[in-house]
Steps between C-alpha positions, in 0.01 A plus 500: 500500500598727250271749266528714217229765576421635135370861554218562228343870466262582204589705224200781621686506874554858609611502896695757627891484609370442815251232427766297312791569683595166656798604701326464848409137394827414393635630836239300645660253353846450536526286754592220280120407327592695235807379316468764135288718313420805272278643302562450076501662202160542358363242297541685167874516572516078471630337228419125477689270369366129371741245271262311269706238201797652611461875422491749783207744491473797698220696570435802676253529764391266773415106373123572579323792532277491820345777702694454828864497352819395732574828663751362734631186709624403847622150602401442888592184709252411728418221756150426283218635255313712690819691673573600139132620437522734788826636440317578123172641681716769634680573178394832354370372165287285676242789502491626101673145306585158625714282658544112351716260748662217273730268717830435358570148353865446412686275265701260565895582505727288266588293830165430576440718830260772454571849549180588710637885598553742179867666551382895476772732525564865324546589216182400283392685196265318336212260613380189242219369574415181321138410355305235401366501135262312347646484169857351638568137421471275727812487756675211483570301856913541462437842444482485945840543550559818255432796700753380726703457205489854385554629867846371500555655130376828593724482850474843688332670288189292620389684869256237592148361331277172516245374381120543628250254657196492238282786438205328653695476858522881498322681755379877428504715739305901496358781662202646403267730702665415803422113463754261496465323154726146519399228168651163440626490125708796271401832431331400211422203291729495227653245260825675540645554874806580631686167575846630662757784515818559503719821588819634319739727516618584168586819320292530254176396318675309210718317749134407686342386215783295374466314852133477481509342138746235633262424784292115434156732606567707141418173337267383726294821550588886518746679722402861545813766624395764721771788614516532833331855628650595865222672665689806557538528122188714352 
């Protein structure tokens, strides 16, 4: 099984280096469960991008403004659910924000096979994550086979991505006063949730958004672009 662990800390968060330094859990590990990661830009460095009647509109900021914002991600492989929600128990954000499990669900490849592992290699610069929005039209059932469509347009710029399980399969996992806090369902209820990713490696925020316009989720929801942050980068 494969998760996206989203890694949500509120906008009042103050932890020290230490507190939030997650290089002794990404040591922890290496040994294969975790395939990517790293923290992102913050959320007032997005720009969203939606395609309604055929224009392109671009906003800046993240598609919906929430108090736990998308700090972060890490994809993990695991053998089954509750492997993944110990592996985020001992994450560091565990203790001050929160960590939402959402298990991957591919598309379907033009041949029909399904690719069921996301490709992840270096370099990515930008994460777009896709959301749902109540004000989209309603998707259209041939509009399946599109992502996979724009995957081969895009070629390598395109590091990996899927889509999500629904938001109601998520599983929420926290820390607070030393308890163990694990809930069934997202972070919060909300009319728009984050319904896949993808990662690219592209030079420069024009060339991302011109990517994320072309993407069928622009016209189906919103696709938010978040710069990468490397940890070590203050």
């Amino acid at each position: 099984m494969t998760y996206l662990m989203v890694v949500r800390v509120p906008a009042d968060a103050n932890p020290t280096r230490e507190e939030g330094d997650p290089t002794a859990w990404v040591e922890a590990t290496s040994d294969g469960q975790r395939l990517f990661g790293d923290r992102l830009r913050p959320p007032q460095d997005a720009t969203c991008v939606r395609v309604r009647d055929g224009k392109t509109l671009v906003t800046h900021g993240p598609f919906v403004e929430i108090a736990e914002q998308i700090a972060g991600f890490d994809i993990l492989t695991v053998d089954d659910a509750d492997t993944a929600v110990q592996i985020a128990l001992t994450h560091p954000v565990a203790t001050f924000g929160a960590l939402e499990l959402r298990e991957l669900h591919p598309f379907g490849l033009p041949d029909g096979s399904v690719d069921d592992v996301p490709f992840i290699g270096e370099p990515v610069t930008y994460v777009l994550l896709m959301g749902n929005d109540p004000d989209a039209p309603e998707p259209d059932p041939s509009d399946e086979g599109l992502p996979a469509a724009w995957i081969e347009q895009v070629g390598d710029a395109e590091r990996g991505g899927a889509r999500l399980r629904p938001a109601d399969e998520a599983i929420t996992v926290r820390i607070r006063d030393g308890k163990q806090l694990v809930t069934h369902g997202p972070f919060a209820e909300l009319a728009e949730q984050v319904a896949g990713y993808d990662l690219l490696d592209v030079p420069d925020l024009d060339a991302a958004m011109a990517l994320a316009a072309a993407h069928p989720a622009a016209r189906l929801g919103v696709v938010e672009i978040r710069p990468r942050w490397p940890i070590w980068e203050q």
